[in-house]
C-alpha positions as CSV (number, residue, x, y, z in Angstrom):
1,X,14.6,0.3,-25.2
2,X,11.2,1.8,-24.5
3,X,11.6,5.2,-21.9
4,X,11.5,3.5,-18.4
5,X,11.6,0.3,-19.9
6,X,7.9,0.6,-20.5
7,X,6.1,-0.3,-24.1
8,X,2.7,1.4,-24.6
9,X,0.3,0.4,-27.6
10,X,-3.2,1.7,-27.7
11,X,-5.6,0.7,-30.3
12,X,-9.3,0.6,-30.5
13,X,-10.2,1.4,-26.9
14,X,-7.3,-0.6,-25.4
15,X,-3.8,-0.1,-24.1
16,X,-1.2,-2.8,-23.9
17,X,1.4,-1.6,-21.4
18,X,4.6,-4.5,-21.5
19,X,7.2,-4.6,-18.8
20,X,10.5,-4.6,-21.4
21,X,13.7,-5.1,-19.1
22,X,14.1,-9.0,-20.1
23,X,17.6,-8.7,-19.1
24,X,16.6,-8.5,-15.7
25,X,13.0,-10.1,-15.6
26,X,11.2,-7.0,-16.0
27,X,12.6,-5.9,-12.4
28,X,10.6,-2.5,-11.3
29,X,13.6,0.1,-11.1
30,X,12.7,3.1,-10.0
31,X,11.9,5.0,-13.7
32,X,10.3,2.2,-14.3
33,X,7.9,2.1,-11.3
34,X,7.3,5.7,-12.0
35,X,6.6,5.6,-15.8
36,X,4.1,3.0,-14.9
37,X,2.4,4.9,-12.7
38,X,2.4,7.9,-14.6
39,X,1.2,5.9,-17.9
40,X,-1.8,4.5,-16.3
41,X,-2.5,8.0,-15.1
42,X,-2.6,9.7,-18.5
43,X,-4.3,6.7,-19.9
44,X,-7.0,6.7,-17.1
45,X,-7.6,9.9,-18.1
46,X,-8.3,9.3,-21.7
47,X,-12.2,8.6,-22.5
48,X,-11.1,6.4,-25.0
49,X,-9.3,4.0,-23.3
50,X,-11.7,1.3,-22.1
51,X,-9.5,-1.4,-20.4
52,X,-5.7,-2.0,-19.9
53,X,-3.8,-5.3,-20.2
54,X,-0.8,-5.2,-18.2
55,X,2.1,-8.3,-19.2
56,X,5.7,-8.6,-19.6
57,X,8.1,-9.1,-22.2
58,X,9.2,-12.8,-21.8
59,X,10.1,-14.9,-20.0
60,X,9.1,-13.6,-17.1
61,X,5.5,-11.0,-15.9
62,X,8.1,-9.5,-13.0
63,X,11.0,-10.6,-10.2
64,X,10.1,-7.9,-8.2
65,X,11.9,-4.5,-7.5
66,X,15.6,-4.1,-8.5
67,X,17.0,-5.3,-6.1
68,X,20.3,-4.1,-7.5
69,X,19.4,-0.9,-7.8
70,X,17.5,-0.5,-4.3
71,X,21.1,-1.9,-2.4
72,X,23.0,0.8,-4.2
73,X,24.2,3.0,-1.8
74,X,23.2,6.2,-4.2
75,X,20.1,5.2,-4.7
76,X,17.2,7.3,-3.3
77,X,14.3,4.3,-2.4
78,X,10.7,5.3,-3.2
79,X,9.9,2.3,-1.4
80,X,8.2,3.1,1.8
81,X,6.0,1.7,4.4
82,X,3.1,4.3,3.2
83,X,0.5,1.5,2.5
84,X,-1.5,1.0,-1.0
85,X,-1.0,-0.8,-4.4
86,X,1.9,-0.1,-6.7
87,X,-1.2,1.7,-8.7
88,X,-4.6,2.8,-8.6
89,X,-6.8,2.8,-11.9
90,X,-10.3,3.6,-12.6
91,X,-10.2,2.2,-15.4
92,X,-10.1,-1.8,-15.6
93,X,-7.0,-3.4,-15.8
94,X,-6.2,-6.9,-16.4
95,X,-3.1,-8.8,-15.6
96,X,-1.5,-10.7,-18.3
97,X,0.9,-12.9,-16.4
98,X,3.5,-14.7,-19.1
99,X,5.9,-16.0,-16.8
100,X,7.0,-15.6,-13.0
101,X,5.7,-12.8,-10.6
102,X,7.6,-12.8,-7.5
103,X,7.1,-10.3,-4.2
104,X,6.9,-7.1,-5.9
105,X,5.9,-8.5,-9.3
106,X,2.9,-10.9,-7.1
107,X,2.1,-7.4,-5.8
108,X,1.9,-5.5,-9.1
109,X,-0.3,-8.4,-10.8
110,X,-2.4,-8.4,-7.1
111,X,-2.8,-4.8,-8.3
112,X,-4.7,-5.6,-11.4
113,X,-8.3,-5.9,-11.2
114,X,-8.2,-9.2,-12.6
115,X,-5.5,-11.9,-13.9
116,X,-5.1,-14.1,-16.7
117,X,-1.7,-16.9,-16.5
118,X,0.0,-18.5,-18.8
119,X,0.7,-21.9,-18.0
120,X,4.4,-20.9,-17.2
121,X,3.4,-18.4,-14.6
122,X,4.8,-18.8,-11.3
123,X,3.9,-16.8,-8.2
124,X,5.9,-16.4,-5.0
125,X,6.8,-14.1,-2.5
126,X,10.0,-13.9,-1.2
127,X,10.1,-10.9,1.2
128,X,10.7,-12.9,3.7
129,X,13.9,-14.7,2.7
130,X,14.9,-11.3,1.4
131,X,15.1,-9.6,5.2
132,X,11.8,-7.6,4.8
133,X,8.3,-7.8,4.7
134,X,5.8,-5.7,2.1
135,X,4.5,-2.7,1.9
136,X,2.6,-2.4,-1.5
137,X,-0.2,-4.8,-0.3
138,X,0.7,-8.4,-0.5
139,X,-0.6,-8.7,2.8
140,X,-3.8,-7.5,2.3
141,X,-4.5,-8.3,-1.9
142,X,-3.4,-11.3,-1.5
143,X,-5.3,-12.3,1.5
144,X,-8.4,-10.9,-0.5
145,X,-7.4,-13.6,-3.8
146,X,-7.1,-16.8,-1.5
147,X,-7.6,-16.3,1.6
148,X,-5.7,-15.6,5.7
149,X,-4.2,-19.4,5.1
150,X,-2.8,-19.7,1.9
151,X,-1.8,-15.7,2.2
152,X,0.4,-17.1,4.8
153,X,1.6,-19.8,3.5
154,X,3.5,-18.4,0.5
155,X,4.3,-15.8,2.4
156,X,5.9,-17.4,5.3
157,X,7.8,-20.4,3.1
158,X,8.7,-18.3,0.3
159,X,7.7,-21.4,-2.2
160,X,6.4,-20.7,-5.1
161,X,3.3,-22.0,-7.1
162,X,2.5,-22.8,-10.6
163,X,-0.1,-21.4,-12.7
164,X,-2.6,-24.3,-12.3
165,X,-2.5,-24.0,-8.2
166,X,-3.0,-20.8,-8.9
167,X,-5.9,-21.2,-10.4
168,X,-7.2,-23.6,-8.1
169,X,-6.5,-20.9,-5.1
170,X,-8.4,-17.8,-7.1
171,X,-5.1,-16.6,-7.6
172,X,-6.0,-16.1,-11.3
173,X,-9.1,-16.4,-13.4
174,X,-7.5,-18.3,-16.1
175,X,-4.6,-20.1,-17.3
176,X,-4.3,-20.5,-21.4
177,X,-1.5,-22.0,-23.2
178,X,1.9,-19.3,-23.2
179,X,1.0,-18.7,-26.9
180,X,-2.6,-17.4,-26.3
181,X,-2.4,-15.3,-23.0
182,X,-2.2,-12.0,-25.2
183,X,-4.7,-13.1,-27.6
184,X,-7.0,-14.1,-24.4
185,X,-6.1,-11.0,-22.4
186,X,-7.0,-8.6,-25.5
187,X,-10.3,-10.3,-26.0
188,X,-11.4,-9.9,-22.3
189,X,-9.9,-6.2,-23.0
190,X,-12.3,-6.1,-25.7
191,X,-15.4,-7.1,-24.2
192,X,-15.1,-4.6,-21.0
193,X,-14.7,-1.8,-24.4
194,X,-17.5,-2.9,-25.9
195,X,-19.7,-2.1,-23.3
196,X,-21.8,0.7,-22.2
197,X,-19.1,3.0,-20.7
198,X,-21.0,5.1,-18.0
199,X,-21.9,1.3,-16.8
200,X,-18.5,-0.3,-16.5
201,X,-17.0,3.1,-14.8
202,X,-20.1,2.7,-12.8
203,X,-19.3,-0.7,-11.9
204,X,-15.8,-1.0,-11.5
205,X,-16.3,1.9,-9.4
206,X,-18.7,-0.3,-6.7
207,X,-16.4,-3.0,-6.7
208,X,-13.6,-0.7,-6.4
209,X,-14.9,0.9,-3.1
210,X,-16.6,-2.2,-1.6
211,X,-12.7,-3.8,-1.7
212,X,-11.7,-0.3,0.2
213,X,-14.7,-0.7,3.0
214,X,-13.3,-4.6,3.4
215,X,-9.0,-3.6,3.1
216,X,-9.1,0.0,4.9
217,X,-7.3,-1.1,8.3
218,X,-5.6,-4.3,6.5
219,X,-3.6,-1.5,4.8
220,X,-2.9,1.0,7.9
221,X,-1.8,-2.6,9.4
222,X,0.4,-3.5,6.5
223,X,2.0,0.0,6.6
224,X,2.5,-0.2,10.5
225,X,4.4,-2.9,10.3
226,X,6.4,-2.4,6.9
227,X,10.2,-3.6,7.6
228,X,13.3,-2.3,5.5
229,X,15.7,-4.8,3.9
230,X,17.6,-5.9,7.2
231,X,21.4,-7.7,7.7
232,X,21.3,-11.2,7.0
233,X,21.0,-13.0,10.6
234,X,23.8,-15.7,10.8
């Protein structure tokens, strides 16, 4: 298996980062999180690297953190109310989303800059049902994608959605049959490469801090009221 359950391919201007713990849907363990976050660091820093596709190995994008692993009573949680996504990039990085995302994994494909389904994504958050509530930004990227309403609504049921409600929500920008979400992904990759540089930095850059103006106290918010897994109420 990959270190940290990670696979990294970079060619022509692009990296490819795949989620590879199938066994357990891609669940974000803790070397996991943190190779993740330290790959997209290195690569960010790389003047080569253009643009970043983000998926996971099938059949599923993410279920979220490990769960098995955060309940262990050895286990030292990096999971705190602190506020922010699971990762900041300037460099632009689209989510490639082959399967379901649920809670943490609908927060790490919110963290993309931009998402492309498959048609057997599902999204759904399930903090709720799981005794706590989020604190890597489901409440405030999420609100951004669709809206206060729907934001509430999956948050507060727990039921998911398939990729084509998805789409109609802004969820996603796309959905493409299962077979061509990396051939789709790459190609958007490949446009954002094939650009003037300075331009898309520059670019990505306004967009990047015009969502900051719009999220700053949605995310001090968030963080105030982030909520531990709690005892099951009976």
């Amino acid at each position: 298996m990959p270190e940290g359950g990670l696979k990294v391919d970079v060619s022509d201007g692009i990296a490819v980062l795949t989620l590879d713990r199938p066994a357990v849907r891609n669940a974000l363990s803790h070397s996991l999180r943190t190779k993740l976050q330290s790959t997209l660091g290195e690569l960010d820093s790389l003047k080569n690297v253009r643009a970043i596709v983000l998926t996971g190995a099938d059949p599923a994008f993410c279920a979220g953190v490990d769960m098995k692993e955060f309940n262990d009573p050895g286990c030292t949680s990096d999971l705190t109310g602190e506020g922010g996504p699971f990762f900041r990039c300037t460099t632009p990085v689209i989510g490639a989303i082959n399967g379901p995302a649920y809670t943490g994994g609908l927060e790490l494909a919110l963290a993309c800059h931009f998402r492309v389904a498959s048609e057997r994504a599902v999204f759904a958050d399930t903090h709720a049902r799981l005794g706590f509530t989020p604190g890597r930004g489901l409440t405030v990227l999420l609100t951004d994608a669709v809206g206060s309403a729907r934001a509430r609504q999956l948050a507060l049921t727990g039921e998911p959605i398939d990729a084509a409600t998805a789409l109609a929500w802004g969820l996603v920008n796309e959905v493409v049959p299962h077979e061509r979400l990396h051939e789709r992904a790459t190609l958007l990759a490949q446009r954002i490469a094939a650009n003037d540089p300075h331009a898309v930095r520059r670019l990505h850059h306004t967009f990047e801090s015009q969502a900051d103006a719009r999220q700053a106290s949605s995310w001090v918010i968030e963080a105030t009221g982030f909520m531990g897994p709690q005892p099951r109420q009976t």
